[in-house]
N, C-alpha and C positions, 0 to 999 in steps of 0.2 A: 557459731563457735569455730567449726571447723576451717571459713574463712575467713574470718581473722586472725585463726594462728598461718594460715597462707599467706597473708599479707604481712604480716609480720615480718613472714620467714625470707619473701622475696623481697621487702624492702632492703631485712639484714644482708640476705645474696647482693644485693644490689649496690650497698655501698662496702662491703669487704672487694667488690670486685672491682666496684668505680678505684678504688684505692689503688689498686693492683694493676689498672690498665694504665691508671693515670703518671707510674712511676716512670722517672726517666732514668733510662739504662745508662747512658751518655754520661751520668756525672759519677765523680770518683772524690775518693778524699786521701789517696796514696800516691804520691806523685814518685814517678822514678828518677833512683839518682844514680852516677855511677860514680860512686863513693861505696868503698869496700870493710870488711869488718875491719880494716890496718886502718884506714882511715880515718872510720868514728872512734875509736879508740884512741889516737892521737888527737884528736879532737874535745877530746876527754868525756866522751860518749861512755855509758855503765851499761854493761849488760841489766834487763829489768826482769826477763823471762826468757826461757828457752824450752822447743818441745822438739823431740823427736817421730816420723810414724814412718813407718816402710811398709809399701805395696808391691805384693808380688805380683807379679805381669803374667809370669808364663816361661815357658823354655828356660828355666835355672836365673831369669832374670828380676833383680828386685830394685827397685827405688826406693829410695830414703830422701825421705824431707827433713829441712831442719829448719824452722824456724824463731827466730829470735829477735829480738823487740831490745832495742837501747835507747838509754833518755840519758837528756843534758838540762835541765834548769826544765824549759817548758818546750823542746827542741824530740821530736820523736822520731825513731826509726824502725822500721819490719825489713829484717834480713831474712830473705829464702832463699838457702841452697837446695840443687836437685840432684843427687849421684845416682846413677844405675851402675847398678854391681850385679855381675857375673856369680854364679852359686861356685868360682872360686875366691868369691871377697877381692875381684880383680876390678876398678872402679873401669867403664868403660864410657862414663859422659857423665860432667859436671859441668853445674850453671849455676850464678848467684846473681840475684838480684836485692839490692835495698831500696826499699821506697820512702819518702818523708810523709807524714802524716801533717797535710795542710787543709786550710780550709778548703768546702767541696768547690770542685770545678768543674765545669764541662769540657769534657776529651772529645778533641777532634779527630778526624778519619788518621786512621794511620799511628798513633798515638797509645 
């Protein structure tokens, strides 16, 4: 009894983990664009969702994320912006990026 719920258990261990070693890191399904929210919008891209979360760092400093998703027919986009603000609401480094959501690919070095 006892081993057979052993075997069991390593069989389960064994392919949850085969799953896990066998993933490839290398492939993505967000490709980057440098197309800005002025951009999709002219393009006649809809905002679909929008979320905001802010993490404090430390020494009075906080980052805010904002992320937002716009669609066009079957055409998808994730905007993330990055601000770090000063505890006087003073922005001291901002970064955006939009990615397309395409079929998965494999990202090469550097990419």
């Amino acid at each position: 009894m006892v081993n057979n719920k052993l075997t069991i258990f390593l069989f389960s261990t064994f392919l949850l983990f085969s799953n896990i070693l066998s993933a490839n890191p290398n492939i993505d399904q967000w490709l980057e664009s440098e197309k800005s929210y002025k951009d999709l919008i002219n393009e006649g891209f809809e905002v679909k969702s929008y979320a905001i979360s802010d993490i404090e760092v430390g020494d009075g400093l906080t980052i805010i994320l904002f992320v937002t998703v716009l669609q066009k027919d079957q055409e998808l986009y994730e905007c993330q912006e990055y601000q770090t603000i000063d505890k006087n609401v003073e922005t001291l480094d901002m970064n955006l990026i939009c990615k397309e959501l395409v079929q998965p690919y494999q990202r090469g070095i550097g990419t």
